[in-house]
C-alpha positions, -999 to +999 in steps of 0.1 A: -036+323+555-040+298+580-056+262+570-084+248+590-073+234+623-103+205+613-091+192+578-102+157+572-068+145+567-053+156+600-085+142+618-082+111+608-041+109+613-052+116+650-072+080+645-061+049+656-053+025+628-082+009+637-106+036+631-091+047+598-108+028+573-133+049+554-164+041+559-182+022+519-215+024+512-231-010+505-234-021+468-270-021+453-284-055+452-291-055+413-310-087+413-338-070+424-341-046+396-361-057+361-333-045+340-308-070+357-299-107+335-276-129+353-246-140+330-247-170+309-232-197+315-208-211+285-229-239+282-263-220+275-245-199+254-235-233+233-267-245+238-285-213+223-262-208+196-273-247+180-306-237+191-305-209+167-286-225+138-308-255+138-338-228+136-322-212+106-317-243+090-351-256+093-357-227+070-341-238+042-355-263+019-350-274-012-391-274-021-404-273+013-403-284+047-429-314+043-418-324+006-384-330+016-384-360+034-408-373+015-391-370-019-362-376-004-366-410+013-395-409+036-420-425+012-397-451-002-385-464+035-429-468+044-430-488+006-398-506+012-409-520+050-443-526+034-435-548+005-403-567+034-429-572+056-458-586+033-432-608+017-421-626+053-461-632+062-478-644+027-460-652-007-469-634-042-498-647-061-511-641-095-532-610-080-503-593-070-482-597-097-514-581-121-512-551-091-467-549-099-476-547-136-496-521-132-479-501-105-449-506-127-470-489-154-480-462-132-450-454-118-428-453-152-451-429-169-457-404-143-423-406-122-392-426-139-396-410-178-402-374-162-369-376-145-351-385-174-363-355-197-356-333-169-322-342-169-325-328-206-338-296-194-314-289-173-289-299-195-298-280-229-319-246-216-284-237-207-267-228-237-227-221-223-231-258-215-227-268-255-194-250-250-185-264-216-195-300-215-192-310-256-189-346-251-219-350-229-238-324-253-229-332-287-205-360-289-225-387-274-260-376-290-238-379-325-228-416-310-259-420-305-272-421-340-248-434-352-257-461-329-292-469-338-287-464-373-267-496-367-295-513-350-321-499-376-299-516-401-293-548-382-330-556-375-341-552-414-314-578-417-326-610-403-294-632-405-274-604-392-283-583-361-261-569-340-234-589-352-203-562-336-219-575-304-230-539-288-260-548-272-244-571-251-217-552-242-242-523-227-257-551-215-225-561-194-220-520-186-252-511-176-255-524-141-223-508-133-234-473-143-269-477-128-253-488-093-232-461-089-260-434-101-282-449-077-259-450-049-241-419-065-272-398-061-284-408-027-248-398-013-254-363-031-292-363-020-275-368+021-249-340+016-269-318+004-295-318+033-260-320+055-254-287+045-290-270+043-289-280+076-257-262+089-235-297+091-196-297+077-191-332+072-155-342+079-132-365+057-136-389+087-175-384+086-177-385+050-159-419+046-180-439+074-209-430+054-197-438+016-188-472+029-227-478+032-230-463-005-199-484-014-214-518-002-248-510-016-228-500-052-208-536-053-243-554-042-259-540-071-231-551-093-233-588-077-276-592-077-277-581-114-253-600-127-266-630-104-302-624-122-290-622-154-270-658-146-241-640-167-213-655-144-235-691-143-239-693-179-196-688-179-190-708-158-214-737-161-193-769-159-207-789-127-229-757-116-195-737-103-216-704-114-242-709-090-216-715-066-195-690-073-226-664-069-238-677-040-206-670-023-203-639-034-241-626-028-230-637+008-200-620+007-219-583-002-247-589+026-220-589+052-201-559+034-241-542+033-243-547+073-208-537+078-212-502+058-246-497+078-226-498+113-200-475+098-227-452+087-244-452+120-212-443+135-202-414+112-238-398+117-233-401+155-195-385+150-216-355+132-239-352+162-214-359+186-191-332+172-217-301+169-238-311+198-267-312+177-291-339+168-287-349+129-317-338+111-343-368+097-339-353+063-304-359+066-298-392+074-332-401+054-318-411+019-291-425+032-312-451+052-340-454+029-314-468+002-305-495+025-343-504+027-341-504-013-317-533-012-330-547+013-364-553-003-350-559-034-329-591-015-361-605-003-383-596-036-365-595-064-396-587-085-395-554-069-364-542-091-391-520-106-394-501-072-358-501-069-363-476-104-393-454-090-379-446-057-346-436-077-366-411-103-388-401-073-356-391-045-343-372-082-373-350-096-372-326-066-337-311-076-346-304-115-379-289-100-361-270-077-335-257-106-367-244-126-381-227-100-353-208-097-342-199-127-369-200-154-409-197-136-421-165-134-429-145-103-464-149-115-485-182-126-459-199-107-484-228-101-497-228-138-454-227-156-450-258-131-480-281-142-475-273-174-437-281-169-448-315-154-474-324-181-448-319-207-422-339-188-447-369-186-456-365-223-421-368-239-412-390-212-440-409-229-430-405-263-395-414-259-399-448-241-433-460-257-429-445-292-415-482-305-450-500-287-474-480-313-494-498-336-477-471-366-445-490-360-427-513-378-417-551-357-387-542-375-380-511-353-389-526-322-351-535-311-346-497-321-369-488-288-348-511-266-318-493-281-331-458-271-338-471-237-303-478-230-292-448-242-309-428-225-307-443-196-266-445-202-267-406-212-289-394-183-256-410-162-232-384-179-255-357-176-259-357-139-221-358-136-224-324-155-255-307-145-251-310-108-211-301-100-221-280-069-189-268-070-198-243-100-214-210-090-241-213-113-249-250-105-253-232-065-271-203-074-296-229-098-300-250-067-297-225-042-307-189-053-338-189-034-322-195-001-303-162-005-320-130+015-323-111-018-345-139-035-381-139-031-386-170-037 
């Protein structure tokens, strides 16, 4: 059979090279259809992925997006400017110090003894922690007693109290252990929101800000032992105390200014890094405890503050822990108020129990005893309760962030 004289192939091979080139249709211009999206550039891509974490992160809260910052620095910062400002325009009269009194009042029966007997809930409504943590849990209780059975004893024995000394060496300890749980939990109260808010603090990161915490922690130290006049009454010969604590209060304001800076830079490193602005909530507590010092330099009276903004920056983490784990689906407003009256109530009890009329004078050093003991036991329960590190101590603090909770 004989091909066709006309193929396509032999045509075009009669073509000059010229005229060879087949002949292309022109490409669709898909711009103009409604289905077409021009690629993203890298930088939106960026730019919508931190768009979308910060938007998850907003989400999750330890109570809720307004209490927060509130609890956890917001209102202390507005008290802490307040009381600065009012003591660089008028001094303190008789009126306000009737006003501190009761605030004072106020504030240690509805917000400083509530955090202390939540510490206890946490502590003891798990039973595994008896086992776990047996010093904190039954060793120093058992101290404890022991303890003020010895102060029971001393103050029925008028010639003789305290004569071992213990008082004053708790005394002596106490500021230490309150600095650092101050200071301590403010870190811990900044980390956390660091995370809820989709941050990984580096070991850079995390050292510029500590050396804030650090310098607040050795001011503590160096203002309560100055008010006590423990290192004056040592060294008294030709007023070498007062010099000696002057120098040294010095010394801690410029180590105060110095960890601010540091700070300052490490929270920029943390926006700098994931191209995000750093959350209020999270750099909040940490600046709000600088205002706490800072008030408490220029108005010492206002150690009482110092206190209530301590308790108050606490009481949202045991609330958050019984939430989780022990208030019903139902009533959940009812199981908390009832959880908050009964806080206040032994909070009561325990601090006030030595002021009733009922009481013995003789058992009145007794009540200062349980103070400090409480207040020294509530330090080595924290270190317990609140080792995120522990999958239950996450899911306690954290349970209702997870897509299967309903809380």
């Amino acid at each position: 059979m004989t091909p066709w004289p006309f193929s396509k192939r032999k045509i075009l091979s009669q073509l000059p090279p010229s005229d060879r080139r087949k002949r292309r249709r022109p490409k669709p211009d898909l711009r103009r259809t409604r289905a077409y999206q021009p690629p993203e550039k890298s930088g939106d891509v960026d730019r919508k992925h931190q768009a979308s974490i910060a938007a998850e992160a907003e989400s999750k809260v330890i109570l809720s997006r307004r209490f927060d910052p509130i609890l956890g620095g917001g209102l202390s910062l507005v008290v802490s400017v307040l009381v600065i400002g009012l003591g660089l325009v008028t001094q303190a009269g008789a009126s306000q110090f009737l006003l501190a009194i009761e605030l004072y009042l106020f504030t240690d029966l509805f917000i400083n003894g509530p955090h202390f007997i939540a510490s206890y809930r946490v502590l003891y409504s798990r039973i595994e922690n008896l086992v776990k943590h047996p010093i904190v849990t039954i060793f120093f209780p058992t101290l404890s007693a022991i303890f003020l059975s010895y102060i029971v004893y001393c103050s029925y024995q008028m010639d003789a109290f305290d004569p071992l000394g213990v008082m004053a060496v708790l005394n002596l300890v106490a500021p230490i252990v309150l600095a650092w749980h101050y200071t301590g939990q403010s870190w811990g109260t900044t980390a956390c929101f660091a995370h809820l808010s989709g941050f990984r603090i580096s070991r850079k990161q995390r050292l510029l800000i500590r050396i804030g915490f650090y310098s607040l922690f050795v001011y503590h130290i160096a203002w309560a032992y100055n008010s006590t006049g423990f290192v004056q009454q040592v060294l008294s010969e030709d007023e070498a105390g007062d010099y000696l604590m002057q120098s040294i209060m010095s010394l801690c304001r410029l180590l105060v200014a110095v960890g601010f800076i540091a700070g300052l830079y490490g929270f920029w490193q943390m926006s700098h890094q994931t191209g995000r602005r750093v959350p209020v909530r999270t750099w909040l507590p940490w600046a709000a405890t600088f205002s706490w010092y800072v008030m408490l330099d220029f108005n010492p009276a206002a150690f009482f503050l110092l206190q209530f903004f301590h308790a108050f920056q606490y009481l949202m983490f045991p609330m958050r822990v019984e939430l989780n784990e022990y208030t019903p689906k139902t009533r959940r407003s009812h199981h908390m108020i009832a959880y908050y009256v009964i806080l206040v109530a032994l909070g009561y009890i325990a601090f006030e129990w030595s002021s009733f009329d009922a009481i013995p004078k003789e058992l009145i050093p007794a009540g200062t005893a349980v103070m400090m003991i409480i207040n020294l036991h509530h330090y080595f329960i924290d270190a317990v309760i609140w080792k995120i590190r522990e999958p239950e101590v996450r899911q306690a603090l954290f349970g209702h962030l997870s897509p299967s909770s309903s809380s």
